[in-house]
ZAMARGU-4260 file (C-alpha; in steps of 0.2 Angstrom, whole numbers, plus 5000, padded with zeros to 4 digits):
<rodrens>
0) 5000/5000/5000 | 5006/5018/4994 | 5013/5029/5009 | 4998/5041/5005 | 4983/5028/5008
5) 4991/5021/5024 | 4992/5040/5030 | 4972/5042/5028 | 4969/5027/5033 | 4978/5031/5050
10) 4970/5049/5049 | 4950/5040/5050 | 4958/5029/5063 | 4962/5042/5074 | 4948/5050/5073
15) 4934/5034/5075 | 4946/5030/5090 | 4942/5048/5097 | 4923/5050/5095 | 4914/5044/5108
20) 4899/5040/5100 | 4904/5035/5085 | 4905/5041/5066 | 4891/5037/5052 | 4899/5036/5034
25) 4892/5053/5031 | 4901/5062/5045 | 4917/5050/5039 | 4916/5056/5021 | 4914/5074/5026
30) 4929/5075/5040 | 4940/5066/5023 | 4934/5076/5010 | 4930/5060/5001 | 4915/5053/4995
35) 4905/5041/5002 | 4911/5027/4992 | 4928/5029/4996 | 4927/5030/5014 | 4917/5015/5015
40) 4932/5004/5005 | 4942/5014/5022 | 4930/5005/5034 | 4928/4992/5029 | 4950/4989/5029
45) 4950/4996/5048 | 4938/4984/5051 | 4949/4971/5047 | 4967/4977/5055 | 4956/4984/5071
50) 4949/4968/5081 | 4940/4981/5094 | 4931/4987/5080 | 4912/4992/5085 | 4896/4995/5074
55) 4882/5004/5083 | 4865/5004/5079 | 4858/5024/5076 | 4840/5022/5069 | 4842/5019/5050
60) 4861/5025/5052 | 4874/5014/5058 | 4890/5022/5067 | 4906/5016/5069 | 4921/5017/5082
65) 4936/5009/5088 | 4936/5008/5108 | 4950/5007/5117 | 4960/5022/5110 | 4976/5016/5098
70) 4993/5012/5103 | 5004/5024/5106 | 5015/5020/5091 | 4999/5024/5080 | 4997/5041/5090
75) 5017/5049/5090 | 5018/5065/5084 | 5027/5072/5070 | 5039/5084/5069 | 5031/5096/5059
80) 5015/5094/5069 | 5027/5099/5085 | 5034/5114/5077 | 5017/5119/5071 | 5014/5119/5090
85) 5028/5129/5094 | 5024/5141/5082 | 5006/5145/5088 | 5014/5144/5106 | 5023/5158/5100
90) 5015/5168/5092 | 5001/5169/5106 | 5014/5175/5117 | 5022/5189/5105 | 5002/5195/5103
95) 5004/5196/5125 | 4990/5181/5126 | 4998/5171/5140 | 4984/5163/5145 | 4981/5152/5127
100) 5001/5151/5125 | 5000/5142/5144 | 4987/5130/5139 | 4996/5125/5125 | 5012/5126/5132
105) 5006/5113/5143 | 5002/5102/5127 | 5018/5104/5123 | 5026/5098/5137 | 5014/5083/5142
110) 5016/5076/5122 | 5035/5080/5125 | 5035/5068/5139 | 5025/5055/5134 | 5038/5051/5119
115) 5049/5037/5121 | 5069/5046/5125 | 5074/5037/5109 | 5060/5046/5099 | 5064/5064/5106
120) 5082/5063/5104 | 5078/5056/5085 | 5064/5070/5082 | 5076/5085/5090 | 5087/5091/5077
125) 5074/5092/5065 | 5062/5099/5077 | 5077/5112/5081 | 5081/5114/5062 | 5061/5121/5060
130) 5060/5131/5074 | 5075/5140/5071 | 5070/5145/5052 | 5053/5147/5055 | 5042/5164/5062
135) 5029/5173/5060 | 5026/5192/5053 | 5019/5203/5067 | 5005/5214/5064 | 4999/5230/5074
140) 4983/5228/5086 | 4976/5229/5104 | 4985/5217/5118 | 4972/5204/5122 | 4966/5206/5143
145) 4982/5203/5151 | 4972/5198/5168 | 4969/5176/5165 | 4956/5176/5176 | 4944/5185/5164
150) 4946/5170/5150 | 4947/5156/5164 | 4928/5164/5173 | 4921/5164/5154 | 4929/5147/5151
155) 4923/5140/5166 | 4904/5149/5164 | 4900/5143/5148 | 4906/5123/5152 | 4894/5127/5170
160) 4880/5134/5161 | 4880/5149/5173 | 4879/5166/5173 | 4895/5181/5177 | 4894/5197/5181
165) 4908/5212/5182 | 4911/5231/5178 | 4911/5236/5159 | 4924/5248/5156 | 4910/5263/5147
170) 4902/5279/5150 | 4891/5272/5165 | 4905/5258/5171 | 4890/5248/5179 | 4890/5230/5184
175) 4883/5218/5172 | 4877/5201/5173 | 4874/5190/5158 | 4877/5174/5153 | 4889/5169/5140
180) 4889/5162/5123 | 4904/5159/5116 | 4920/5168/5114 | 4926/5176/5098 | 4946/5178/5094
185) 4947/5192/5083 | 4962/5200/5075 | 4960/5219/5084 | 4954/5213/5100 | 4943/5196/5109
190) 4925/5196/5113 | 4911/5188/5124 | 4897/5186/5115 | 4882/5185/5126 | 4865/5197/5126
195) 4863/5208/5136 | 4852/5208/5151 | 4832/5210/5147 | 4839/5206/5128 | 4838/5192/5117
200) 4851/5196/5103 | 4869/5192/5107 | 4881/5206/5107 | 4900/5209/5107 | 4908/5213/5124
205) 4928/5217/5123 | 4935/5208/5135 | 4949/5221/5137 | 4938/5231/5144 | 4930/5218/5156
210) 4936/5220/5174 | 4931/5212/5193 | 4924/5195/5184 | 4914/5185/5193 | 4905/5168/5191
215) 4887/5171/5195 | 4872/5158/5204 | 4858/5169/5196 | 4846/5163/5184 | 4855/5160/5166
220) 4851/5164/5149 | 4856/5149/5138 | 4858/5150/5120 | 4842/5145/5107 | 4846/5126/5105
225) 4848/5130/5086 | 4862/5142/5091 | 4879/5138/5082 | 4894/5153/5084 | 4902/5150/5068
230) 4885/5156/5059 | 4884/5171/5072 | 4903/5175/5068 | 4899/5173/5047 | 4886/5185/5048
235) 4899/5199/5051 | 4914/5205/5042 | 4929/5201/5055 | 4919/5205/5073 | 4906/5218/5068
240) 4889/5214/5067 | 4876/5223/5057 | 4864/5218/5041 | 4870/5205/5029 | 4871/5212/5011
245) 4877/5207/4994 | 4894/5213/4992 | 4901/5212/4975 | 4919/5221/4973 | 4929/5222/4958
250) 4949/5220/4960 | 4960/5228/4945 | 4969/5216/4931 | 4986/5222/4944 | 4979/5214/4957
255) 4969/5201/4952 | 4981/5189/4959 | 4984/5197/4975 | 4966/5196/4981 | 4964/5179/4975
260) 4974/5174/4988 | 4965/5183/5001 | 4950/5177/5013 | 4938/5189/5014 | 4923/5180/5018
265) 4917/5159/5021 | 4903/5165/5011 | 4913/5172/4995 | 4915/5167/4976 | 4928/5170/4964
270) 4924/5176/4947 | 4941/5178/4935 | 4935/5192/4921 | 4943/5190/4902 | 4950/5208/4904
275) 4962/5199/4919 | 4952/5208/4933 | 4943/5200/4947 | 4927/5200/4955 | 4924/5195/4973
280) 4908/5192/4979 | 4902/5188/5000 | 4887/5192/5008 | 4891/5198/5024 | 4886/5215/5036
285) 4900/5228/5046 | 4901/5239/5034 | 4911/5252/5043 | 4926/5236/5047 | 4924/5231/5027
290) 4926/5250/5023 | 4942/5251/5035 | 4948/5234/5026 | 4945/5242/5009 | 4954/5258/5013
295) 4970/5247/5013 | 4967/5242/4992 | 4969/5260/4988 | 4963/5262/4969 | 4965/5241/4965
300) 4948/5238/4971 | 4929/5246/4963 | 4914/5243/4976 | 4902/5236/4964 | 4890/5234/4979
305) 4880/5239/4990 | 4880/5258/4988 | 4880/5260/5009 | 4897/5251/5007 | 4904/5262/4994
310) 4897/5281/5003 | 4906/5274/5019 | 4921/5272/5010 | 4919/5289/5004 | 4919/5294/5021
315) 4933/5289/5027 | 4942/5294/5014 | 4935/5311/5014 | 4938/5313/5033 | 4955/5305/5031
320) 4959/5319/5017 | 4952/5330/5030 | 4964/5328/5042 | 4981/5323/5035 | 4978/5343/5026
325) 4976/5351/5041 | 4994/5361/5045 | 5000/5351/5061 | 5001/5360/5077 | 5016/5369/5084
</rodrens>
């Protein structure tokens, strides 16, 4: 058997061996990106080389898992899978988030000691080789909340199901109490997302800004059971939240290839014109973030749609113009 085939085989494995109740073909051929067909000529080999092997009875569906775990031969990591670690270890730590970097420095350390001697030793120059000529381009923004505890209450919140309270750093600086949602990384700053008391729709709360956090006793207010954070997120351009419209932007022949490259939405398409020029569709609301975003395209890009998008464009421009010909002060 090719190199290749054994590699995917192992991947399902892993996977089957780490659900806990167990994977239909569906959910197999999705997690693959295979079809149906294939992953089933899959199962039907692990069937064979794993004795433990279960099928379990789901209605009309059948799921699939391998108790037991896998041997630890089966589950050694990689070298590039430990740099890759490293790297987002430190990466976390030059954006000041010492609280992720901890957790996954602790990762780190317990896969680092569950290696066999002979294994680390074999694995470290390559590993060292990596670290040493890799890194990652830093980019201006906000500090995340350098106090842990704010991250560790949400954390601990939203697996109790309870509520929190504590001060929001505004005008009126009042104590809150909410429950949350979810959490949203974002690359200017990280949220809470949670409604607000007497409120329904979740909203965005800076955790920067957050301060005397508290887990609280009081009556909660869980998600809708069809709640999903991934759709919240997608409605938005980056973090801001507003009403999804048709966006349709036209990038020059210049940079065609450029923003081809670039992720602007889950939602977008690509459309490659004959003239060499590029047109970007998404649907998606936070006009005022995509405007910002835009900003930074100079004259490579033409707003196609919505018009809102394009006047607030023009808007920053024009108060941008505004200010940068204004004589400086003494």
């Amino acid at each position: 058997m090719r190199y290749g085939k054994f590699d995917e085989l192992l991947k399902l494995a892993r996977k089957l061996a780490g659900s806990a109740e167990g994977m239909t073909l569906d959910e197999m051929a999705s997690e693959m990106g295979t079809t149906r067909r294939t992953v089933d000529r899959m199962r039907a080999t692990l069937e064979v080389m794993f004795p433990q092997w279960e099928t379990i009875a789901d209605g009309h569906k059948k799921r699939f898992h391998i108790p037991g775990g896998l041997d630890g031969f089966l589950q050694m990591p990689c070298v590039d899978e430990l740099a890759e670690l490293r790297a987002a270890i430190t990466m976390l730590q030059k954006k000041g988030d010492t609280t992720r970097a901890a957790l996954l420095g602790t990762l780190y350390d317990k896969i680092q000691a569950a290696l066999r001697p002979s294994a680390r030793l074999r694995m470290a120059p390559d590993l060292d080789a990596l670290l040493m000529t890799e890194s990652q381009a830093m980019q201006a923004g906000l500090r995340p909340p350098e106090d842990p505890t704010v991250i560790e209450t949400i954390r601990t919140a939203l697996k109790a199901g309870c509520a929190v309270t504590f001060l929001y750093k505004t005008g009126s600086n009042r104590l809150r109490q909410i429950t949350p949602w979810g959490l949203l990384y974002g690359q200017v700053a990280y949220y809470l997302v949670a409604p607000g008391e007497g409120k329904t729709e979740p909203a965005l709360w800076r955790l920067d800004r957050i301060h005397d956090i508290k887990l609280s006793d009081a009556p909660t207010n869980p998600p809708p059971a069809d709640w999903n954070l991934e759709a919240f997120a997608a409605r938005s351009f980056g973090i801001y939240q507003g009403t999804p419209r048709d966006v349709i932007l036209r990038f020059t022949p210049d940079a065609a290839e450029d923003a081809a490259r670039r992720h602007f939405h889950p939602t977008q398409t690509l459309e490659h014109l004959p003239d060499g020029s590029l047109v970007v569709r998404y649907h998606a609301g936070g006009l005022q973030e995509q405007a910002f975003y835009l900003f930074t395209w100079g004259t490579a890009v033409e707003i196609l749609a919505p018009i809102e998008l394009r006047t607030e464009l023009c808007r920053l421009l024009r108060r941008a113009l505004e200010h940068h010909e204004r004589t400086p002060r003494p």
